[in-house]
N, C-alpha and C positions, 0 to 999 in steps of 0.2 A: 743085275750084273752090269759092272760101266763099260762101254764101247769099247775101250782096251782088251778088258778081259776076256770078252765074247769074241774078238779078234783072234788072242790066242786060244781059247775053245776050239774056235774050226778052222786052226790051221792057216790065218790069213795073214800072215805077217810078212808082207812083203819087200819090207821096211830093213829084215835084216838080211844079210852081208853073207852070213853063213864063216867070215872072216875076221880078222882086225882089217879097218879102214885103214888104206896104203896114207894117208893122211897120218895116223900115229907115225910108220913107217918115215916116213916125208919129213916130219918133226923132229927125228932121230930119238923119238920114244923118248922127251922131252929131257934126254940128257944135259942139255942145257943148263937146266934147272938143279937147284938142293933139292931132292928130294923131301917133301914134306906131306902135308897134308891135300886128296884131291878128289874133289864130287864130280861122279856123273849122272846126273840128273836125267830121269828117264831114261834108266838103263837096260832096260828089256833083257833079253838076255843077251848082250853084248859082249863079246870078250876079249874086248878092253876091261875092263871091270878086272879079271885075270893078270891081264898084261899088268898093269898099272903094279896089283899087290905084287908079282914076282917081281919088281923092281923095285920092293921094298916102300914103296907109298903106303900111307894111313889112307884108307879109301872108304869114303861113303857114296856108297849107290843106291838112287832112291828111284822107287818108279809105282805107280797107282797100280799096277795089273796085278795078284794075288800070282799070278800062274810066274810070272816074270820074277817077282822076288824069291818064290819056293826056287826055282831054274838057278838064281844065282848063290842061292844059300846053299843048295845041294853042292854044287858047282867049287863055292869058295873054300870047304871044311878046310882045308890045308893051312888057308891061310885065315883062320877066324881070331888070332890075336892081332890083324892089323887089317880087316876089312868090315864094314857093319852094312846090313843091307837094311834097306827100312822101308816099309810100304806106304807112302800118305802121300796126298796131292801137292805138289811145285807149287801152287799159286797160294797155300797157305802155311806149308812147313816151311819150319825155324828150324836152326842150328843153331848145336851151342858154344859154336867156336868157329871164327871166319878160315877160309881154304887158302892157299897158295896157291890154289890152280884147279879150275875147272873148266872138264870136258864138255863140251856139250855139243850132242852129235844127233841128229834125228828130233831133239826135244822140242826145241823152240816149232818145227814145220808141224809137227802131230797137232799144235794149240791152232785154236782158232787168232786169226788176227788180232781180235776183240781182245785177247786176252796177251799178245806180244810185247804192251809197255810194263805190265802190272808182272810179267814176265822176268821184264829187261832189270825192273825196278829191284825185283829178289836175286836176280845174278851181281846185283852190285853190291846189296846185303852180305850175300855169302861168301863175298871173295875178301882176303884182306888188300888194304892199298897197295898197290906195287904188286899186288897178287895177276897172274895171268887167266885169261879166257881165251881158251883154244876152241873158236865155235867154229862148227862146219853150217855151212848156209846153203840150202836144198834148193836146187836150180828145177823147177819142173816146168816152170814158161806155159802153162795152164792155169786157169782161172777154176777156185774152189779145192777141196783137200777134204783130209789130210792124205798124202804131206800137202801144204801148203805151197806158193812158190814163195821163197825169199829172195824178192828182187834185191840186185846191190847197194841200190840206192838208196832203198826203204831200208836195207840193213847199218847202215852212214846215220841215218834220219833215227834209226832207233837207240844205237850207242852214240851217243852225241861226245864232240870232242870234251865236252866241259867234264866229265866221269870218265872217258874213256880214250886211250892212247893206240893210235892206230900206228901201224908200222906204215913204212915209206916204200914196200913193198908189194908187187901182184898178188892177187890171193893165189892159195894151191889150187888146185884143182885135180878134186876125187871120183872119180868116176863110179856109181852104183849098178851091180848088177843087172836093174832093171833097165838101163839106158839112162836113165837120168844121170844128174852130177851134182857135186856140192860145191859151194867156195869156201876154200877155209881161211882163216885168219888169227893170230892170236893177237888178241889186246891185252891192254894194261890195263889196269883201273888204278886212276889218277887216284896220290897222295891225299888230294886237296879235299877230296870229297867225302 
């Protein structure tokens, strides 16, 4: 059984929200945007995942935990001509057609560092150019994880401006149930790359 799953086995998922993050809210539920195609990566049972498909998005939601994808497949029936849930690991699933916009909220801090470029590297894959990254960055200001802390700095140093378009704005800031907080941000990922 992988650490995830035995996570949700006993109950230990502290991770979730029990809500949608006031962070979608914040974003105005990314009206901004055409509606198109948008992954959330490590979606547990998140519901965002929900939010997104009543808003009419193509949504794929992927996450390693057996118990998490049965949660959002029960979950989605309503909407299963525009949402696909799919169970396999971030660090080696492919898609077969780049996103317009992905979520990524809790995923990146659950990986070990070790595994944060090779990460960064498949977020740039799956997005198409010009495509947005709406990441929230888990502030815990503690040493070891998961969650992880995602210091700002080291978040700067991992999306490099050369692939990625940072706004000229503060990040949000999400507050999580537990006491901790996120920073969010959405990026661009540059044309050029």
């Amino acid at each position: 059984m992988n650490f995830w799953e035995e996570r949700y086995q006993k109950a230990q998922t502290g991770w979730e929200r029990g809500h949608i993050n006031h962070a979608f809210g914040d974003w105005n539920a990314f009206a901004d945007l055409e509606v198109g195609r948008v992954l959330v990566p490590g979606c547990g049972r998140a519901p965002e995942v929900e939010a997104f498909a009543s808003l009419g998005w193509q949504v794929v939601a992927v996450d390693m935990a057996p118990s998490a994808v049965a949660f959002q497949k029960e979950q989605l029936q309503q909407y299963a001509d525009r949402v696909e849930v799919i169970e396999a690991d971030l660090l080696t699933w492919q898609c077969d057609e780049p996103f317009d916009l992905i979520y990524e909220q809790t995923c990146l801090c659950a990986l070990n560092p070790e595994h944060w470029l090779q990460y960064e590297q498949q977020l740039s894959v799956w997005l198409k150019p010009g495509g947005q990254l709406a990441a929230l960055f888990m502030q815990t200001n503690k040493e070891g994880g998961p969650p992880f802390h995602c210091e700002w700095s080291a978040m700067q140093d991992l999306f490099k401006t050369d692939r990625w378009q940072w706004p000229n704005t503060e990040p949000l800031h999400s507050v999580h149930p537990s006491g901790i907080h996120e920073l969010g941000v959405r990026l661009s990922k540059k044309a050029t790359t």
